[in-house]
N, C-alpha and C positions, 0 to 999 in steps of 0.2 A: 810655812809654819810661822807665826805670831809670836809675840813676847806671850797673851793669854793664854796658845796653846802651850808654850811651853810649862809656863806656870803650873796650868793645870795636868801636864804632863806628871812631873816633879813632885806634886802635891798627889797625885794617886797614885806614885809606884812610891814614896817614902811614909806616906802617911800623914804628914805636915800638914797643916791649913793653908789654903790658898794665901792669904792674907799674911804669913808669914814666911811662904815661901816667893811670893809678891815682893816683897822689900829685898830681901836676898838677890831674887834675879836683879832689882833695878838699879841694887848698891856694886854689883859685879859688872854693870853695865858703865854706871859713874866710876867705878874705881879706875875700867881697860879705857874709860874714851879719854878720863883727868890722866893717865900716863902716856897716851900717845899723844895728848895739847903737847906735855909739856916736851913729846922729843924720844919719851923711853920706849922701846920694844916693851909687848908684854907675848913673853910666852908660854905656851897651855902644851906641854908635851901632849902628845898623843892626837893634839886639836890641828894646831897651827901657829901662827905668831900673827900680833898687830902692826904691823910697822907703818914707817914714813916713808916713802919716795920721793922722791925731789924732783919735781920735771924743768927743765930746763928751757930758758928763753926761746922761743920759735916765730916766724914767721908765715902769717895765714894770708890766706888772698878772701876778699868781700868779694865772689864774683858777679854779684848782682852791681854793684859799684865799680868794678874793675880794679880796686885797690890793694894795697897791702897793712895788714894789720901784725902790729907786733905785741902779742900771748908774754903777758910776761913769766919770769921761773915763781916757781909756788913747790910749796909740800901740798902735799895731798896722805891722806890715808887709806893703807889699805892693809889686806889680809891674805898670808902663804899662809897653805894648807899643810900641814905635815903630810912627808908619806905615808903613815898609817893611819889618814883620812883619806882614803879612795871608797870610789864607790863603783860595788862591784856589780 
């Protein structure tokens, strides 16, 4: 599913216009990715939560070089599912 399909999801079971249910998803989308830059969990009872992880410094091997390359630590983002997002 799409950000379009969604949209247009939204906009035929509420009645909405595309167009204003358009800006909605996109402002909800800016609101969760500007709170995870800056570091905040955002959580959606029932959905999930957005969080950061942290990965930690590692060491990789080039095997086509024989070397070793060192990955440095970074966040990265990601997203837990609540348990009452399974699918059954």
């Amino acid at each position: 599913m799409t950000k379009a399909d969604i949209v247009n999801e939204v906009a035929k079971s509420t009645g909405i216009e595309k167009i204003a249910v358009a800006s909605v998803v996109e402002a909800t989308i800016e609101a969760i990715k500007g709170s995870v830059e800056k570091g905040e969990p955002v959580y959606l009872r029932g959905f999930g939560s957005f969080i950061i992880k942290h990965r930690a410094e590692k060491t990789a091997r080039n095997i086509t070089k024989g070397t070793t390359v060192t990955i440095p630590a970074q966040d990265v983002p990601a997203f837990k599912p609540s348990k009452a997002f399974t699918i059954k």
